[in-house]
N, C-alpha and C positions, 0 to 999 in steps of 0.2 A: 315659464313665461319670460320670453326677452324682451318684449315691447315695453317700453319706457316711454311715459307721455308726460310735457310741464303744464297737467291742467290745471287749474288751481283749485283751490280749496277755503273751505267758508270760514276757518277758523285762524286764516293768513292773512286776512282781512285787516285792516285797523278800524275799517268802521263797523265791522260785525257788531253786534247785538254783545253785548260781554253775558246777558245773561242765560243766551242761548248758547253761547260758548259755553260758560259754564256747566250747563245741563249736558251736552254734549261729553266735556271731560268728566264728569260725575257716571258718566255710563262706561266710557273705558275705564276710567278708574275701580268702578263694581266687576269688571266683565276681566279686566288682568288682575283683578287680584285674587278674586272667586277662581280662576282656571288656571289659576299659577302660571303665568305666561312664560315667564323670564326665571325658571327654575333649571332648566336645564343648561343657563348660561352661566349658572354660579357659579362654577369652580372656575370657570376662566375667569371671571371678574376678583375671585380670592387671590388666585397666582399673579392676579397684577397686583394685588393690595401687598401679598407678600413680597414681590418681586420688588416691588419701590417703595417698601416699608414703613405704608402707612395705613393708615386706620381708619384716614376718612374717605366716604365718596362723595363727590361733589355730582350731585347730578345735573346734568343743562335740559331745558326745553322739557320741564318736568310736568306742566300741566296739572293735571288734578290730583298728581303723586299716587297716579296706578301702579299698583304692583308693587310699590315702593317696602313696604313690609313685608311681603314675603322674602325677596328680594335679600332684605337684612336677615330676619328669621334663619335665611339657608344659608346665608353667607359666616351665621353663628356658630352654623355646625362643622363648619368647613373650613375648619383652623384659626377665623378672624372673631373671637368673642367679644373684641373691644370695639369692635367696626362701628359708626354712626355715618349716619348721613345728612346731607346738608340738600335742600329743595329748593332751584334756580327756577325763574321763565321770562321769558321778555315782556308775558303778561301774568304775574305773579296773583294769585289765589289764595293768599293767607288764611282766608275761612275755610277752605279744605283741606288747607297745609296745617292750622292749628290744630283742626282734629286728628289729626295723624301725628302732629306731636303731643297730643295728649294720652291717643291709646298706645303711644309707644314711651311714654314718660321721659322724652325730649332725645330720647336715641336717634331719631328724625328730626331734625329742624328746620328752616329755611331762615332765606334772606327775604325780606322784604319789601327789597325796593328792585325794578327791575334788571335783569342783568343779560346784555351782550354773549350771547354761548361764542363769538367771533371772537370776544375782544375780553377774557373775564377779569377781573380786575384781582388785582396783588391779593388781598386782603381774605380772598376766599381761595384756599389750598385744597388740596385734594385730590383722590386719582378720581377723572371726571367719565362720566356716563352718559346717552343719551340712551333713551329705551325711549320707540317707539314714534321717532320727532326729523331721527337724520335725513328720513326723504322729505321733508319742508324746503331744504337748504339745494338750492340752485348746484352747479360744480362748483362755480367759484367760491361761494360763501363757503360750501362743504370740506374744502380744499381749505380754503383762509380756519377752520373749525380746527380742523383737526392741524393746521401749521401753528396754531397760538399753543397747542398744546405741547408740540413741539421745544417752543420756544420758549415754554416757560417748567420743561425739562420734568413734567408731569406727565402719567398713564393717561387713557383714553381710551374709553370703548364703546363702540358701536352698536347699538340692538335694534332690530327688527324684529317687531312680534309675526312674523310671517316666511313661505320661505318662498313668496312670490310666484303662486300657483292658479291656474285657472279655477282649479276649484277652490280656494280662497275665495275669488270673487264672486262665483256662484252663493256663499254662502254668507255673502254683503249683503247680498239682493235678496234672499231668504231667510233663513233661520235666526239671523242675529237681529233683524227689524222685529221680528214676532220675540224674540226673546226679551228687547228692549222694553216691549209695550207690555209683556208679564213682569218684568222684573222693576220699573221704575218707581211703584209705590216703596219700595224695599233700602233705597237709597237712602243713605246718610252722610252730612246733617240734612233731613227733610228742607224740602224746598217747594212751595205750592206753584212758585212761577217754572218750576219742573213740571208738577202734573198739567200745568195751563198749559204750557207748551209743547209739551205729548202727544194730550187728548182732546183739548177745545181747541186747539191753535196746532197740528201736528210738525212746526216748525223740525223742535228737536231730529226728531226720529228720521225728517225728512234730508235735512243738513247732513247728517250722523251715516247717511246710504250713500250718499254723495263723498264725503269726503272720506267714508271707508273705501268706498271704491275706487278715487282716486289716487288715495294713500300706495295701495298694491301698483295701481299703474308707473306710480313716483318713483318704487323702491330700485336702488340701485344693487344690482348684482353684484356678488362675491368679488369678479373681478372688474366690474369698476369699484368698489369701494377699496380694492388693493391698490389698482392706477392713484386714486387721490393720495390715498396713504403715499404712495412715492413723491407724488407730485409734492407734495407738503412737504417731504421728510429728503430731498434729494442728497443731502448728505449720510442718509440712513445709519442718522442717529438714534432711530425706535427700531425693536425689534418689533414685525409686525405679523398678524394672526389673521387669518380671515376663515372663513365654512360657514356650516349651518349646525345647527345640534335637534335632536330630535326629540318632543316630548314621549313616553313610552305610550301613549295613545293616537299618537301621531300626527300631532301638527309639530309645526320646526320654526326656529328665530334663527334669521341669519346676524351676523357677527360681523365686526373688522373690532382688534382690541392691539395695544404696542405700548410699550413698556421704554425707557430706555434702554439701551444696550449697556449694560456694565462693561462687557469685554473691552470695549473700548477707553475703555479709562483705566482699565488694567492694566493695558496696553501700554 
């Protein structure tokens, strides 16, 4: 799929409902981490963590912290044992970020006051992540995203839970609404203005079609996501990665990930 559309989406909103947002990020959150979304992008997110020899990942635009422990879990096996992660968003979820620091016994943490993935501030380090948020970001902010990272001589990497397929969106508009509406009792921490807005009020479920399917519409291809990376990086001081990887049952997350360049200071 090349079609690329700016339509928006409900949860870009600032006067969205937060707590239909909410409900919404509590279903990707259940649905990437139950299908291990972002397992086949570990190893490229470890050779960054080794490559710029650090420990932590800072994630941006983390939402309800889907996926976020397997994520870790595979990143453990995979030479980084000390690895933790820190949980960003412009609209921060502490209620669902404390329960993931608690079944992870603080190996996941967050911040808790909002944070700019444009603009992040000194104080929060780390090779940075987005899983699942990049297509939100216009060219220019996605461009200024990945230039602050740049500039503040830190990793970066890019994830898409998808690899931008027509039958992706066939399966927006199918299987994962009827999956939603079985799996939403199962969610945790319970939340009854979840089942209200499900099943008496179909808000969730109905938001959730929409902005899945826009999301694919959003996603920028392998080689725009290489164009920004230069654009940001014109002195190409990152070394930079881009592709798709493929899960062994066959859905794919496309990728853009860059590192500084050591050779360069070698030099």
């Amino acid at each position: 799929m090349r079609l690329r559309l700016r339509l928006f989406e409900f949860e870009d909103l600032p006067w969205f409902p937060a707590i239909i947002r909410a409900g919404m990020m509590d279903y990707l959150r259940f649905m990437i981490s139950t299908l291990g979304t972002y397992r086949p992008i570990t190893p490229l997110l470890a050779e960054g963590l080794a490559r710029t020899g650090q420990t932590r990942v800072l994630e941006l635009g983390a939402g309800a912290g889907g996926g976020t422990e397997t994520v870790l879990a595979t990143l453990r096996t995979h030479g980084q044992p000390d690895t933790t992660i820190t949980l960003t968003d412009l609209y921060p979820q502490p209620a669902a970020w404390a329960d993931i620091a608690r079944q992870t016994q603080g190996a996941i943490g967050y911040e808790p006051t909002s944070v700019n993935a444009l603009a992040v501030p000194a104080h929060l380090p780390g090779f940075r992540a987005i899983f699942s948020a990049f297509h939100h970001f216009p060219p220019a902010a996605a461009e200024a995203m990945l230039r602050d990272a740049v500039r503040a001589n830190t990793g970066i990497g890019v994830f898409e839970g998808a690899g931008k397929h027509w039958a992706e969106l066939l399966l927006a508009w199918t299987v994962l609404p009827v999956a939603q509406l079985l799996l939403t009792p199962f969610f945790r921490p319970f939340r009854l203005s979840r089942l209200v807005f499900t099943y008496l009020i179909p808000l969730i479920p109905l938001c959730t079609i929409w902005d899945g399917s826009v999301s694919l519409l959003r996603m920028y291809s392998t080689t725009e996501l290489l164009a920004l990376a230069h654009a940001a990086d014109p002195e190409r001081r990152f070394v930079w990665h881009v592709g798709k990887e493929r899960h062994w049952w066959g859905p794919e997350v496309t990728y853009l990930i860059g590192w500084p360049d050591t050779s360069l200071s070698e030099g």
